[in-house]
N, C-alpha and C positions, 0 to 999 in steps of 0.2 A: 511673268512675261512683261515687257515692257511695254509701255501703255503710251499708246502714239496716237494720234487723232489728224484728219485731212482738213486742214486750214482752209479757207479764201482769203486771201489776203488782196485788197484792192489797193491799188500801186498808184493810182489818179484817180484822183475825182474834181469833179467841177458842174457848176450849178449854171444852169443855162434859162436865164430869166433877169428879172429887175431884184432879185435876192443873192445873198452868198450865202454857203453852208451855217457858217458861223453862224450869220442872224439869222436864219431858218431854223435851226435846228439847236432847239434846251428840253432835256428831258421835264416830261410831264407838262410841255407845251403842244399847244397846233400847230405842226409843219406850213410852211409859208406856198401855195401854189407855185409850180415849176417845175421846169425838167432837170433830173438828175443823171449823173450818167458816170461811169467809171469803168475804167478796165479793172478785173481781177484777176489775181493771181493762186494758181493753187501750191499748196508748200504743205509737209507735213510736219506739227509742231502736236507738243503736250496741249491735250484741251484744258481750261479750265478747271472743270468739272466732271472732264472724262473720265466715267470707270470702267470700261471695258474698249481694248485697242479697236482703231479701226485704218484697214490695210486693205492692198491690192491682192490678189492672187499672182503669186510669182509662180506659176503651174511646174517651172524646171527645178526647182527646188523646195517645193511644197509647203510652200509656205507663204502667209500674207505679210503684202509690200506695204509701205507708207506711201504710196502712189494713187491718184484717183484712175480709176481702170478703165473709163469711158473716154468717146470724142466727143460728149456732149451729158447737159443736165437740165432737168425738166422743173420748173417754178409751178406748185402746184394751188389751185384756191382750197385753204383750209375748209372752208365752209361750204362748199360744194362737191360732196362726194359722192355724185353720181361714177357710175361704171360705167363708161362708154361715151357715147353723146351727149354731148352738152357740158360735162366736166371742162372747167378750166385751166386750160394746161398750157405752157411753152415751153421750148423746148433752146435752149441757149448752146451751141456748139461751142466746142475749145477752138483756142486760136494761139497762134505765133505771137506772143508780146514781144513788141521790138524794145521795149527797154530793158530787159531780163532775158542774158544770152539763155538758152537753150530751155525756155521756161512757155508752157501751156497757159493760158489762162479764158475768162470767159469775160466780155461785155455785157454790162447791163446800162439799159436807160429806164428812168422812169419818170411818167409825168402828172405831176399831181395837180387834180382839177380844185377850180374855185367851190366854193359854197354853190353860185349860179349855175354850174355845170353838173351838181351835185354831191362835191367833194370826195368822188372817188377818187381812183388812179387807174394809172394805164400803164404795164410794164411791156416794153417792146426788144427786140433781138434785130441784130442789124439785117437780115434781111428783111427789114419791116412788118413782121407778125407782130401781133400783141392780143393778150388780154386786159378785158376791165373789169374791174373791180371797185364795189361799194365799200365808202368810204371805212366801215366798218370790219371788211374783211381782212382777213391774216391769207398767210400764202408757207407754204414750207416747198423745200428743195430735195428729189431724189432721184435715183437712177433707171424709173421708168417712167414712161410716158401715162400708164395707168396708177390709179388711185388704188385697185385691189391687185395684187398678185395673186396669178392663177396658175396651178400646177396642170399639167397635159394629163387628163384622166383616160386610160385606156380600158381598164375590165377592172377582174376581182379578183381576189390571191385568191386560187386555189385549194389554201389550205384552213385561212381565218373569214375570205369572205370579205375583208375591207378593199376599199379602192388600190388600185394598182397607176401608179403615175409611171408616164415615159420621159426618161433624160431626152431635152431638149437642147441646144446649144442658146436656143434667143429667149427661153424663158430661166432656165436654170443658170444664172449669172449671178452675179453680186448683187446684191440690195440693199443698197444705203439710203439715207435718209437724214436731214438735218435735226440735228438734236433739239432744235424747240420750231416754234412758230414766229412768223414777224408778222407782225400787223404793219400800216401805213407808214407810223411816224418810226415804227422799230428797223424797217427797211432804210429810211432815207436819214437815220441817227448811222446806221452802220454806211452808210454812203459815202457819209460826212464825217465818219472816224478817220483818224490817222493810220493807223494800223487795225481793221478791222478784220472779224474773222468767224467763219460759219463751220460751227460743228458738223459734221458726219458721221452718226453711227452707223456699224454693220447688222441686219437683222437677217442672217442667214449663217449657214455653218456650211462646210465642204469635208466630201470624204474621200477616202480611197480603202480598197481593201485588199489585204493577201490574201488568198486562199490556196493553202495546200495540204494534198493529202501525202503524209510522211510517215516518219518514225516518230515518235512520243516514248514507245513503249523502254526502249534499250538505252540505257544511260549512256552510255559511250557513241550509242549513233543519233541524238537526241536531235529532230529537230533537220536529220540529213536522208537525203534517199537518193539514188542516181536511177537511171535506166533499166543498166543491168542490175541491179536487186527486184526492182520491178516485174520483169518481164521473168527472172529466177522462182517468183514467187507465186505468180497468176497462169503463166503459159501462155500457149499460141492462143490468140484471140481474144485477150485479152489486155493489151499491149494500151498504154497510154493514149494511143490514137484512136481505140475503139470506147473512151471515155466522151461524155459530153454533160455539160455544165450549164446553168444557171440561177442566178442568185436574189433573192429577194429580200431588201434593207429595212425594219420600219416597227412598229408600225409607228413612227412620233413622226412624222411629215404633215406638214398642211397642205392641203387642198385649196383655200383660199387664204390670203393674208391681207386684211388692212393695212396698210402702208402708213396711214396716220395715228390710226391708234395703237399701230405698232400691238398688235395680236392677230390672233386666226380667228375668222367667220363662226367658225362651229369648236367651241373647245371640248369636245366629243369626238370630235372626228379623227378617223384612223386610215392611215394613209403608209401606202409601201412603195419604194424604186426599184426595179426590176433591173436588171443587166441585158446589154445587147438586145435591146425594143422584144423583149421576153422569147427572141431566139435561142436554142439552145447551143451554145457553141464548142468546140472540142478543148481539151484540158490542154492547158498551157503551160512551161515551165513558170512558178513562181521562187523569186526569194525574198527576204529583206532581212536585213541587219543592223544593228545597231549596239555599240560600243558601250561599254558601263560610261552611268555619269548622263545620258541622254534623260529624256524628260519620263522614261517610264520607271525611274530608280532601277536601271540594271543594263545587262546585257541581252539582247536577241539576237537569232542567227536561226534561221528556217528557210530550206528549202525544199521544196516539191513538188507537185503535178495540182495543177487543180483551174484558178483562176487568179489573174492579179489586174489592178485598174492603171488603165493606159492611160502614161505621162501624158498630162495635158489635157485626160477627160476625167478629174477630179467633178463628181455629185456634188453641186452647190444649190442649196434650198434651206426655206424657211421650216424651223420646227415649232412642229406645239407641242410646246411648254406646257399645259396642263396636264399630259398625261405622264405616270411613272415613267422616270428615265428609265428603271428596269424593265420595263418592256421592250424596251429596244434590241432588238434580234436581227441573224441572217437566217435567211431560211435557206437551204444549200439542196438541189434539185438537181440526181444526175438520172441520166442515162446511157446505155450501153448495147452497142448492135457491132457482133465481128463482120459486118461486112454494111456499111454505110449506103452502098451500091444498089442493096436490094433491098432497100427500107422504102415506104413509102414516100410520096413527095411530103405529107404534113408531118415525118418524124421529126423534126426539129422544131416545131411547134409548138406541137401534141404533148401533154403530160403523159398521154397513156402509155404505158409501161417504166413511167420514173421511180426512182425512190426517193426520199426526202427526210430533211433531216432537222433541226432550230439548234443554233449555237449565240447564247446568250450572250451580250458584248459586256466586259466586265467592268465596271466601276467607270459606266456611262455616264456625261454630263451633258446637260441639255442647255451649257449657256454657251450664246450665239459669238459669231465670231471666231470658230476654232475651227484650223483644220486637224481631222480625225484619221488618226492610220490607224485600221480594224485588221488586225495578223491574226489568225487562225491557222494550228497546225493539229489536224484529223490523220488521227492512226487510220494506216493506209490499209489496213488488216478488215478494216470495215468494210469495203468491196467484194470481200468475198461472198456477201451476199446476192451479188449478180450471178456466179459459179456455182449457190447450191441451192437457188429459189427456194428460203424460206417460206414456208406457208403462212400464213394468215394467223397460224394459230401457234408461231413459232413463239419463244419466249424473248426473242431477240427485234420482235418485228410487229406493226400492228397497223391494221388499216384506215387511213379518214381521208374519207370523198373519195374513195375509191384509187387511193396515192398509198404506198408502203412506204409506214415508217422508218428508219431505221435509229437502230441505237448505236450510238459511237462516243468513243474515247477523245477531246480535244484539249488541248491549251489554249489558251485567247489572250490579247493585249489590246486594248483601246489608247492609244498614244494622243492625245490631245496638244496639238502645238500651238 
């Protein structure tokens, strides 16, 4: 992949006091008291040191931009990482640069006090907020307003017992982060650079998944299944519409993430994302395909019945890294009722009467920054389990937490772009 990284480039600076940059500012000196203040600009350029890209979400083509994806970025105090109250944060909006047709960028001032005022600093945003800050303190830049990110905890999977997170739109977003720290004099060195410029790392991954239930078995229909085979195969009442579906991703998700030190709260902790706020919803046409030469070394081409992730609601969140990639699983949750009408109002909520399945995601990778296409194609031949109520004690079926197993035939691709 090509390794791109989100610039700040400051396009003007100027020193506002009885100093200029120049004599203010020699590394491994004392910054001279005064106000600093510059527009910057964002641009995406090769980091220095960058090893892993960092990009926008382009959600219509599924894939990350060299674009910063916010109207705003938050200056946070390195050294105070409280969660909530009292953490020191501002937050710096994008703006219109009139010198750079068609270019975003963000203002900063900053003013650094005398010895007698106690030689901190004071970084302000034009609508006149600011924090302060001891002279000793560093500050780092990211895309939330909090120092921890937190996942929306709603129950327990059903079937492991670990937390269950709900897709959120305001928390499951990107999460970047500047790739070091500046202290006093490292902020108003880069103020007074010519061409200066603040790394972005990404510390999050996004996903999307196919799920269909198809052919596998038949070489020549590999991978294909229409309606009429469907309804040929199952009969009345069992027709693609009297299918219902939901999916559970995990468990490598965090629950909590420190944003500074760049890891998760509990490197223990086991976390899953549920589909559709853990409603169950009816089976959908899915496809996807893709050409030999594409990033999974081949050709794909699957279509089916099942579920597939709606352009533009791509799962973006933080994983923990500590645990095996190979645990990484869907867990695939149907139910089935020939008449939706006469089911109770909690049938779609309820696990009771589902069956369930785990389909291991193949040659998973747990480094951050990628978005992941997870395709799954389930012999569709496996639902006849609905049509001949296996028992408990069937060789094909087994029961935990009072949910039936089921055994089934799949393919899988985990596509990492």
């Amino acid at each position: 992949m090509k390794k791109v990284g989100i610039l700040l480039f400051i396009a003007l600076g100027i020193v506002l006091g009885s100093c200029s940059n120049e004599d203010s500012v020699e590394r491994g000196k004392e910054v001279s008291p005064g106000t600093y203040s510059s527009d910057l600009l964002l641009a995406a350029e090769q980091g220095k040191e960058l090893q892993i890209s960092t990009r926008g979400l382009n959600e219509d083509f599924g894939q990350f931009t060299d674009e910063y994806p916010y109207n705003s970025i938050f200056i946070h105090s390195a050294d105070d990482q409280r969660n909530g109250e009292g953490h020191q944060v501002l937050e710096i909006s994008l703006q219109t640069v009139d010198f750079c047709e068609g270019c975003r960028g963000i203002h900063l001032e900053m003013e650094v006090l005398d010895d007698a005022q106690g030689g901190g600093y004071i970084i302000k945003n034009k609508n006149g907020q600011s924090i302060t800050l001891n002279a000793n303190d560093s500050v780092y830049f990211s895309t939330i307003s909090s120092s921890y990110w937190q996942a929306d905890v709603e129950a327990a999977s059903p079937v492991t017992g670990s937390n269950v997170f709900m897709q959120d739109n305001a928390v499951n977003r990107e999460l970047l982060r500047s790739a070091k720290t500046f202290s006093k004099s490292d902020l108003v060195e880069l103020l007074s650079e010519a061409t200066p410029q603040i790394e972005m790392t990404r510390h999050c991954t996004a996903f999307r998944v196919y799920f269909s239930f198809t052919n596998i078995l038949e070489e020549d229909l590999m991978g294909f299944i229409n309606e009429s085979t469907w309804n040929n195969h199952f009969g009345e009442g069992y027709g693609i519409e009297n299918f219902y579906i939901k999916l559970y991703l995990g468990p490598n998700f965090a629950e909590e993430y420190n944003v500074y030190d760049d890891d998760v709260t509990d490197p223990n902790g086991k976390g899953f994302y549920v589909t559709n706020r853990q409603v169950y919803q009816p089976f959908e046409y899915s496809t996807y395909s893709q050409t030999s030469g594409g990033s999974s070394g081949g050709s794909i081409s699957m279509t089916g019945y099942g579920y597939e992730t709606d352009l533009g609601n791509y799962l973006i969140a933080p994983l923990n890294t500590h645990l095996d990639a190979s645990e990484f699983s869907v867990y695939v949750f149907v139910k089935h009722t020939s008449n939706i009408d006469s089911e109770s109002e909690d049938f779609l909520t309820s696990d009771e009467g589902a069956k369930w399945f785990q389909l291991v995601v193949p040659s998973m990778t747990l480094e951050t920054n990628r978005v992941h296409y997870i395709i799954f194609g389930v012999d569709y031949h496996a639902l006849d389990v609905f049509k001949t109520q296996a028992t408990e004690n069937a060789a094909d079926t087994r029961v935990f937490s009072g949910l039936e197993k089921m055994q089934v035939e799949y393919k899988a691709w985990d596509i990492a772009e």
